[in-house]
Structure formats: C-alpha cells, structure tokens
N, C-alpha and C positions, 0 to 999 in steps of 0.2 A: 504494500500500500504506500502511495506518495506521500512522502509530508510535506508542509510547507518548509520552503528555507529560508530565511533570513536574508541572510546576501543575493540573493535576487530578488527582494521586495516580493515577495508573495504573500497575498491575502486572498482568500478564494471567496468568493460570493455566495451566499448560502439560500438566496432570498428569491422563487422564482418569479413573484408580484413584477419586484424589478426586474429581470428577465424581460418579460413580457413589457415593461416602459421602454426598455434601451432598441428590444425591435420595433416596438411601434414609432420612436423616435426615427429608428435610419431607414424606418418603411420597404422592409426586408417584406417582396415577392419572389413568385415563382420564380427557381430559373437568375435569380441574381448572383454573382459571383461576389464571393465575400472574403474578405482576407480579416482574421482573424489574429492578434497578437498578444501571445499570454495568454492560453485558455485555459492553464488549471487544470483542472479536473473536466471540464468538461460541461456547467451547467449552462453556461450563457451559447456556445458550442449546438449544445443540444437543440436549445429553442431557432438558431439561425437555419439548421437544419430542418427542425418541425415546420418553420413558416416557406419553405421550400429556396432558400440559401445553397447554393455547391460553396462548403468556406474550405479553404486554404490556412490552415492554421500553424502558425510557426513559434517553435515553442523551446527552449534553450535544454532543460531540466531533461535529461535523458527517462527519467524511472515515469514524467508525467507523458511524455512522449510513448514510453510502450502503455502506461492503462487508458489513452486515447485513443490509440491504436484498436485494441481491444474493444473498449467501447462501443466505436463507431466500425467496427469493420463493418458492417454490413449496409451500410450507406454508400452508394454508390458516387455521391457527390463530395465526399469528406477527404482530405488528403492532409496530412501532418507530417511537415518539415522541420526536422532536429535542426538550430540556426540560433545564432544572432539575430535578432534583427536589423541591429545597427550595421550589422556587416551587409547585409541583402539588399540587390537592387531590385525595387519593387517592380523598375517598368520594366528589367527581363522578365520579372516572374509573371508579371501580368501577362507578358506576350501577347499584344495587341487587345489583351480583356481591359474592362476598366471596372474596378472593385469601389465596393460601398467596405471602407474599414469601420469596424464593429468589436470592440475591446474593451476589457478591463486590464487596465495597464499594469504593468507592475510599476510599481514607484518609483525606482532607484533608474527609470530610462523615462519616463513620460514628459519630462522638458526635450532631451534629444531627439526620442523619436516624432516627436510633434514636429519640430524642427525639418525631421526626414521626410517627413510624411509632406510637408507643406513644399518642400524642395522637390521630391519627385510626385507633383501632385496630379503630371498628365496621366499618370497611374488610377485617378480616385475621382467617383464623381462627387462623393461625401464621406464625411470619416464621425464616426458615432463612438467618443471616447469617455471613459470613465478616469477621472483626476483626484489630485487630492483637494479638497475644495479651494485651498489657497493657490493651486496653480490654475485652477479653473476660472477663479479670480482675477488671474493676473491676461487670461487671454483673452479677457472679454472687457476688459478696464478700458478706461477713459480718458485722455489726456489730462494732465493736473491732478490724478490721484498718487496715491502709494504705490499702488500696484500694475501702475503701466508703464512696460518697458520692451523690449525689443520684441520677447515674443508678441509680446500685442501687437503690435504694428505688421509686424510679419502676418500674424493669423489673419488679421484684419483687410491686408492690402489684397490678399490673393482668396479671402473666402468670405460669407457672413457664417459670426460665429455666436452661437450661442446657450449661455449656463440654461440647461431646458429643468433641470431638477435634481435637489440632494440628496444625496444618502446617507443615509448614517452608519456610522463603526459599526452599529451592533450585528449589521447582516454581512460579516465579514467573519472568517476563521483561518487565521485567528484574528483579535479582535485590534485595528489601528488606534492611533492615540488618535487620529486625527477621522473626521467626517469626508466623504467624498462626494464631488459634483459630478453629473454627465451632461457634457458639453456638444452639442454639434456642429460641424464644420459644412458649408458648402458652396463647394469651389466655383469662383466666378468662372466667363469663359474669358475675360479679359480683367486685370489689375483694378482695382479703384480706383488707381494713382498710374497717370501713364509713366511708365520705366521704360527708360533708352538702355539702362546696363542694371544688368540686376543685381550681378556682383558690388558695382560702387553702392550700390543702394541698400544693400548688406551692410558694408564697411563701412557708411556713415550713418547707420541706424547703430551697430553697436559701438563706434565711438561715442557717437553722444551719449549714451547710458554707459556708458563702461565706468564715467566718475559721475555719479548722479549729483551732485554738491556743487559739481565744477559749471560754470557759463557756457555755453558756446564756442565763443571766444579761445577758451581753455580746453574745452574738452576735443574738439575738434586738432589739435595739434598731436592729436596721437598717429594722427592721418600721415605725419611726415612736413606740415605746413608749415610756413610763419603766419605771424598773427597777421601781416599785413593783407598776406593773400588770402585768409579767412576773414579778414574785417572786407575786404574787396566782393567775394563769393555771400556776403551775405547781404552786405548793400544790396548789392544786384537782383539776391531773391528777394527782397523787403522785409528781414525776416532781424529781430532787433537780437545785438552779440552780449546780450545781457540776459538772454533769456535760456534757460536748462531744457537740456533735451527732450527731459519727461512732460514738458508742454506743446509740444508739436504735435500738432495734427498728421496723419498718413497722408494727406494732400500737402503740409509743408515738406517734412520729412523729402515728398520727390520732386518739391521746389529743388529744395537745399543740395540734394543729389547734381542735378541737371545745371543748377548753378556750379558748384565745385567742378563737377566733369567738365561743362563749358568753357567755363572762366580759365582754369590751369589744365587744359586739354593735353598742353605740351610738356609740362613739369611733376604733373599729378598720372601714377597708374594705380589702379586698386586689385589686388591680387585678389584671387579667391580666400574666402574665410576659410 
C-alpha cells in the first residue's frame, strides 16, 4: 500500500463532493483528453474517467504509479507515466492533442509547474488546478496588493484566471497546516497585452518584483542598465521611476517591455529566464 511522502508534498484528497466540483469546474466531456499531475491514489483520476476523460496521468512516486496501474487497468483511456513533471515536454506528449489539465498539485512544485504549464500552454485549452490557498491568492491578485507578483501577471497576461472555490485541510490525508483553493485557468487565443518578445517580457516582469521595496528606477538595473537609460525607457512609456513594480498593470508591464526593447534595441539583449 502507498503512503504519503513528505518530500514530495503529498496530500491525497479524500473528499469525492469535491471530486465532482473540480470536474464540473474544467467541464470534463466525453472523449476529452486530460493530463492529469499528481494523482495519488487515484480519486480525482477516477471521476475524470467516470465523466468520460482519456487522462494521461504522470506521477513521480514509483509504489503510486504500480496501484494506479492496477486500479485502472481496465480503462481503456487511462495511461500513467513514471516522470517528472518539470522535466516533460507537454507539447510532445500532447502530440498534436490539446489537454484540459485537471490536478491536485502536490505543493512542493505548484509555483513551477504553473509557470510550465503557462509556458507551454499551446498544449492546454484550460488547466483546472488545486493550490495552497495563498498561492491561489497570489494568481489571481491585483495590482497594489501583497500578493501580486510575477506569477500574477504571467497567469493573467496569457489566461483568465480564477479562485472558483476553497477547500479545507480536513478532506486531505494527511491533514495540511494550511486550506486549499481551486483555481481555473483559461487560455486566451491571443495575450491581453500585445508582446513583440516574450522572453524581454519575462525578464522585466521578474526584475521589477525581484526587490519588491526597490523603485523602478532601482529595481530595473538588474537588467544590466544605467539609471539614465531606465529614466529614458520610462519617460517614453509615461510610466512614473518612483513607482514599485507590484503597481503595474499587465497593460503597463508590456508598455515598459516594448519601451526598454525599443529605446536600447542596440545595447539591451534579454536572454531566456
């Protein structure tokens, strides 16, 4: 029998009320291809299959990977891949499918893989994820709070995202210190924010949050800049060098971009994150 382990964040879901919210949330039909991350034991698994889901479930824990196995052998549409996820290219594995992601995350990857997931998103028409409710917090925030920072603006620019309902520690085993939200994602077919480079647009969303304290002015010289040609790139967007990155809109945010790329076209290159 599986136990939970520790170092992989696992918390298994006990509760199948919830179940049946998280699919009616990602509006799991017939025939839908569903990728699945961190399935446990199997409950949430279950019901994507009941509601007529083919899910693709990839799962690290070798012992939960053979009672999933067993489980569902007799489902024709089940398939479970021993993996990383952080290592897996989704849009090989998609091969030309486009998946509805449908998961209770484990904790200790659910900022990265959201990251991954938002990165290769031509893979996903929606992703239907369970968080811990402060990072479910933090992807749905609003400029000028505490909890809006790069992943927000990422979620934001490329999906609408939304906290749809909580859940609590107690329908978990074992039991978290902390409550969880399920959040849904779904992908625009175009940006909110037109982007010319989406890497720059990367690199100057997480300069500005990388010293949340610091100006503009300041925090922007991590880019490699002088203050001149940051006081220059902001002029230009109309956008004031006194002001903290956690106040920018995703509409300033690919000002600021398209400014800095324009303005020092010849001086400024922005590598991949």
């Amino acid at each position: 029998m599986a136990h939970p382990k520790k170092r992989l964040g696992q918390h298994f879901l006990t509760d199948r009320n919830i179940v049946r919210r998280i699919i009616s949330v990602a509006g799991i039909r017939e025939g839908d291809s569903v990728l699945e991350v961190g399935p446990g034991k199997g409950i949430l698994t279950q019901g994507l299959l009941s509601a007529g889901g083919r899910v693709t479930a990839i799962e690290l824990d070798p012992a939960l990977v053979h009672t999933l196995k067993e489980r569902f052998a007799s489902f024709k549409g089940f398939e479970v891949i021993r993996a990383d996820a952080l290592k897996v290219s989704f849009l090989e594995l998609a091969g030309g499918r486009v998946f509805k992601v449908v998961s209770n995350l484990p904790y200790n990857i659910s900022g990265p893989i959201t990251a991954k997931f938002i990165e290769e998103r031509a893979a996903f028409s929606s992703l239907t994820l369970m968080f811990q409710k402060e990072v479910a917090m933090r992807l749905t925030a609003t400029p000028g709070t505490k909890d809006y920072g790069g992943l927000s603006v990422f979620s934001q620019v490329w999906a609408d995202v939304k906290r749809e309902f909580d859940v609590s520690r107690n329908v978990f085993s074992p039991r978290p210190k902390v409550d969880s939200s399920v959040v849904s994602f779904k992908f625009l077919s175009v940006p909110r924010v037109a982007i010319n480079d989406e890497a720059a647009f990367k690199k100057v969303v997480k300069a500005a949050f990388g010293t949340r304290r610091k100006t503009l002015l300041n925090s922007l010289k991590t880019l490699g800049l002088s203050r001149e040609e940051i006081e220059r790139a902001l002029k230009k967007t109309g956008i004031d060098p006194q002001r903290r990155g956690e106040t920018l809109t995703t509409a300033e945010f690919g000002r600021l971009t398209e400014g800095l790329h324009a303005h020092l076209r010849a001086s400024l290159t922005f590598p991949l994150p």
